[in-house]
N, C-alpha and C positions, 0 to 999 in steps of 0.2 A: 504493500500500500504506500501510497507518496503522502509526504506528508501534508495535502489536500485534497480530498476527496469529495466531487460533487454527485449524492446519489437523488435519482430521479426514480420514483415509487406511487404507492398509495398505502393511505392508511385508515379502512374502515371503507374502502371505496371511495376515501376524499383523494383530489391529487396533491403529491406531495412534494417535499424538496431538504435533504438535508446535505450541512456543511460538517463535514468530519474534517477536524486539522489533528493530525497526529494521533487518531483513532478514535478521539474524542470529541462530541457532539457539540460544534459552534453554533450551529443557528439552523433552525426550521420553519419549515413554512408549509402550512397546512388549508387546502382551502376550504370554503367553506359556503353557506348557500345564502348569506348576507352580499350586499352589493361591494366591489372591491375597492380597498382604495384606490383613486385613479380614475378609475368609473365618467365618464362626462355623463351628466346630462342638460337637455333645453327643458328650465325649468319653469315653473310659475307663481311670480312674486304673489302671496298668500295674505299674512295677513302680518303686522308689525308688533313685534314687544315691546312695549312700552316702558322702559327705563335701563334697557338692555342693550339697545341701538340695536336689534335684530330683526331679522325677518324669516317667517316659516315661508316653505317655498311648499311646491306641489310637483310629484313628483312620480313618475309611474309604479316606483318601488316606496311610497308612502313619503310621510312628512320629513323635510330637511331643514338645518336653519345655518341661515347664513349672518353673520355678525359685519356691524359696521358696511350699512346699506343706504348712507343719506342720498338721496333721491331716488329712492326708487318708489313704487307705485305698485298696490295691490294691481294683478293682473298683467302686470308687465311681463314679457318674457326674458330669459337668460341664460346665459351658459353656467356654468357650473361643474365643478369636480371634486369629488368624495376624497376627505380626507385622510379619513380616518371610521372607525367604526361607533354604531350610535351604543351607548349604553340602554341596559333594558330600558325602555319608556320611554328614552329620549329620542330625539329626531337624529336623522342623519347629518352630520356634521359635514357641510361644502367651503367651497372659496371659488371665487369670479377667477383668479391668475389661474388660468390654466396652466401644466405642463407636460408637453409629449417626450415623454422618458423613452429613451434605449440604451442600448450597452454603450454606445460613440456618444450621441449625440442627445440634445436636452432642448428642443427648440420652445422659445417663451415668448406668446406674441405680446403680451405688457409690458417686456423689457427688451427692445431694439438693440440691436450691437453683436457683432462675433467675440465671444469672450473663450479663452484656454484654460481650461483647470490649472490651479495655481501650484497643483503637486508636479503638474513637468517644470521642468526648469530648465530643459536643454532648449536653448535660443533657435538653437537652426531648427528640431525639432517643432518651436510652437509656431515658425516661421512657414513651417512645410503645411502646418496644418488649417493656419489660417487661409493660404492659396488655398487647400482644396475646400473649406468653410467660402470665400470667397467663391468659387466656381460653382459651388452649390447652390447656393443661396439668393446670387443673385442680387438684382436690387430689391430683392426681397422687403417687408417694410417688419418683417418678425424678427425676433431676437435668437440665438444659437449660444448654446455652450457644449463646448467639445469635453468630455470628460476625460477622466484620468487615464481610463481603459485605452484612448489612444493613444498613450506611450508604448502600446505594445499591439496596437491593432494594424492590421492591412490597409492601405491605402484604398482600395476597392472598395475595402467593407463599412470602411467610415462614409467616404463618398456618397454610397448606399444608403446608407442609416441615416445621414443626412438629409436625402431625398425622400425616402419612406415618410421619415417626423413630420418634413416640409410640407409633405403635400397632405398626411392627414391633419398636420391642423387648420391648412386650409379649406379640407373637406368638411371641417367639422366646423369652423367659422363661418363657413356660406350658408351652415343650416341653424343658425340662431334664430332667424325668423319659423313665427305658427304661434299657435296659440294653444296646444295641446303639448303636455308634457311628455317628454319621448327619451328614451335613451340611446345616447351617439355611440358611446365606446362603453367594453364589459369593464376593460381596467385585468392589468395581466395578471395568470394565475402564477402558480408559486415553479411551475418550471419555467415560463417566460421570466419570471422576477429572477431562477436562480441564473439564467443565462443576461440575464441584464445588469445584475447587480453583484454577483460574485464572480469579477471581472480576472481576479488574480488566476494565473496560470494553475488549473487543477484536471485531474483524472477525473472526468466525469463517467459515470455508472448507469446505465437506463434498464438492468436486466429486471424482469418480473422479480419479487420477491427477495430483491438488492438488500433494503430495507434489514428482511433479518439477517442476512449474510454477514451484514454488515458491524451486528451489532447496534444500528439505530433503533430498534426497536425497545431493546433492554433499555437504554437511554432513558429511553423516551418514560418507559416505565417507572423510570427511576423519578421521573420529574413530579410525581405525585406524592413523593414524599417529602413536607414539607422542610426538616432538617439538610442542611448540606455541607459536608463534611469537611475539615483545610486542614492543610496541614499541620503537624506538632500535637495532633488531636482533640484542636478546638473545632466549631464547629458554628453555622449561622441559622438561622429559622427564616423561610418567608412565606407569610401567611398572608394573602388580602381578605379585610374586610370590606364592608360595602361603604364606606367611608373612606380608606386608604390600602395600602401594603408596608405590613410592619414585618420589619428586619429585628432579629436581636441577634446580636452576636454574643457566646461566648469561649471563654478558654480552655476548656474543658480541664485537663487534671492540668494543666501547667500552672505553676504557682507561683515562675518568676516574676520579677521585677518589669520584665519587659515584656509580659504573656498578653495584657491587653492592647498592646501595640501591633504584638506583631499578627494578632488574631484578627485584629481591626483593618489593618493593611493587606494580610492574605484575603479577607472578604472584599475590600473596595478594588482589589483586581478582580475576582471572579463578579461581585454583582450584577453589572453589565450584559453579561453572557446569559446568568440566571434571568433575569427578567426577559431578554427577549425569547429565551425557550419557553419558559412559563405564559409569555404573549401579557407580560400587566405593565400596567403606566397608571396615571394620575397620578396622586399624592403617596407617596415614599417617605415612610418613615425609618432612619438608623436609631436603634438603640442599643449604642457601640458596648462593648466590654472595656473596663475602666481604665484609663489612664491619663496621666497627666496633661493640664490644659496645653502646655508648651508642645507637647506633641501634635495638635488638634494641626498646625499647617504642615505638617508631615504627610499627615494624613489628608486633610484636602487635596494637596498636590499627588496624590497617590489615588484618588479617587477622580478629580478630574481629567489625569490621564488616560483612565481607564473608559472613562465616559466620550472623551474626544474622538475613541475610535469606533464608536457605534452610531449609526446610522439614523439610530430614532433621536429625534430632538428632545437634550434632556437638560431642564434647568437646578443645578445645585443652589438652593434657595437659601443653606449655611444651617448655622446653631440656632436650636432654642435656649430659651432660659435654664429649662430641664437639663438641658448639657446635650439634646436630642441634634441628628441633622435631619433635614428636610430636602427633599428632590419635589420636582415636577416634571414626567413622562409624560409624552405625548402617547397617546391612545391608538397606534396605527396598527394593533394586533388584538385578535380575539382572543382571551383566556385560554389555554392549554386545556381547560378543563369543559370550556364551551365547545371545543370541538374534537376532543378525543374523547370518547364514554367507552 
């Protein structure tokens, strides 16, 4: 096995997608029969909330609400694209900026310009790519950004992906107009996301039944156990309630001086990972294993590293009074438990 492996499966009959890095399970993606993030629809301005700045939309797959809408107008129509997933009761959470994602290319028509991902750095490299962004695009009046993944993609195949983007957001902008609510795009499942977003060089797997070959399965099992294990044999909890997801960490039999440090440090690297297998965001709560306040920016910087390399938007909100830390996840995954039974 290399030490990346992208397996392409199902699970329960749902489609699936897991990231093995060194045999061990990085990230899943599970689909599900809720509308996906990504999703376009032409939508229909509903009715307004009143002290909220929002507006319920109208929508083939039921009510959506879109936040910070001055001017708009019951009965107007819209484009719109699902962000994220609604929680039970609530409406489906949208945004007006639309963006047409692929593995190259990220075409934004609210934001005008060729931009390069700022992780290349090789000058002739972002020179080459903006020529072939240029040749594409035209005098285009949309916005492009070329992603990371063309540090290492084909010439052809960016060229390509660039044209694909181009012209479904054009497809999908000339159908703004009507007055019924319709949906434009499904929004990709989790084997289009794995080939779009797990861009790094890996052995990808498609065989029926990969899944337990693999080991992801056991994993996967494993992730229903709230306890999770680190090294030195302390260990962390993460439990959501319907209010938040409470983390405690402790140190199990280690009695040093330094056992809630280094307990607290080995959890803010793995957390990251945890939460996006488990599929939870909102409000995050740390209820670290004890140690000295001077240590506390050790540990932030050890925790915001860990968070700068995951993909969901996540805000370290800092300390409570309690001595508590607080996060805010974004919500762009269903609970592990809402769709594996």
């Amino acid at each position: 096995m290399t030490a990346r492996t992208i397996a392409l499966d199902h699970i329960g009959g749902a489609e699936a997608a897991a990231l093995m890095v060194e045999g061990r399970l990085d990230d899943l993606l599970i689909d599900s029969d809720q509308p996906r993030p990504g999703a376009i629809y032409r939508a229909i301005a509903d009715r307004p909330v009143k002290g909220q700045g929002g507006m319920f939309l109208r929508t083939p797959d039921g009510s959506a609400f879109l936040r910070q809408v001055k001017g708009l107008a019951p009965g107007q129509p819209l484009l719109v694209q699902v962000t994220g997933y609604a929680e039970p009761g609530k409406a489906l959470p949208v945004t007006t900026k639309l963006l047409f994602k692929s593995r190259y290319a990220i075409v934004t028509p609210d934001a005008p310009g060729l931009n390069v991902s700022r992780s290349i750095k090789d000058d002739d490299l972002r020179d080459t790519l903006l020529q072939i962004a240029h040749a594409e695009m035209g005098e285009s009046d949309l916005g492009l950004i070329l992603r990371s993944a063309c540090a290492v993609g084909d010439a052809d195949e960016i060229a390509e992906d660039i044209r694909t983007m181009h012209d479904l957001a054009r497809a999908v902008l000339a159908d703004a107009a009507g007055r019924e609510p319709e949906k434009l795009t499904e929004g990709d499942g989790p084997h289009a996301l794995a080939w779009r977003d797990w861009a790094e060089p890996s052995e990808v797997i498609t065989d029926v039944g990969c899944f337990a070959t693999l080991d992801v399965l056991d994993q996967v099992d494993r992730l229903s156990d709230a306890q999770v294990p680190l090294p030195g044999g302390g260990s962390y909890f993460v439990e959501p309630t319907r209010a938040l997801v409470a983390v405690d960490v402790n140190t199990g039999g280690d009695a040093s001086p330094a056992a809630g440090l280094k307990a607290n440090l080995a959890m803010a690297r793995d957390l990251s990972r945890q939460l996006r297998l488990r599929g939870l965001g909102g409000q995050i709560t740390l209820d670290l294993a004890p140690m000295p306040k001077k240590d506390r920016r050790t540990f932030e910087t050890s925790l915001r590293a860990a968070f700068r390399k995951d993909a969901t938007e996540t805000a370290l909100a800092g300390w409570t009074p309690l001595g508590h830390f607080e996060l805010q996840r974004k919500r762009d995954r269903l609970p592990l438990t809402d769709v594996v039974t």
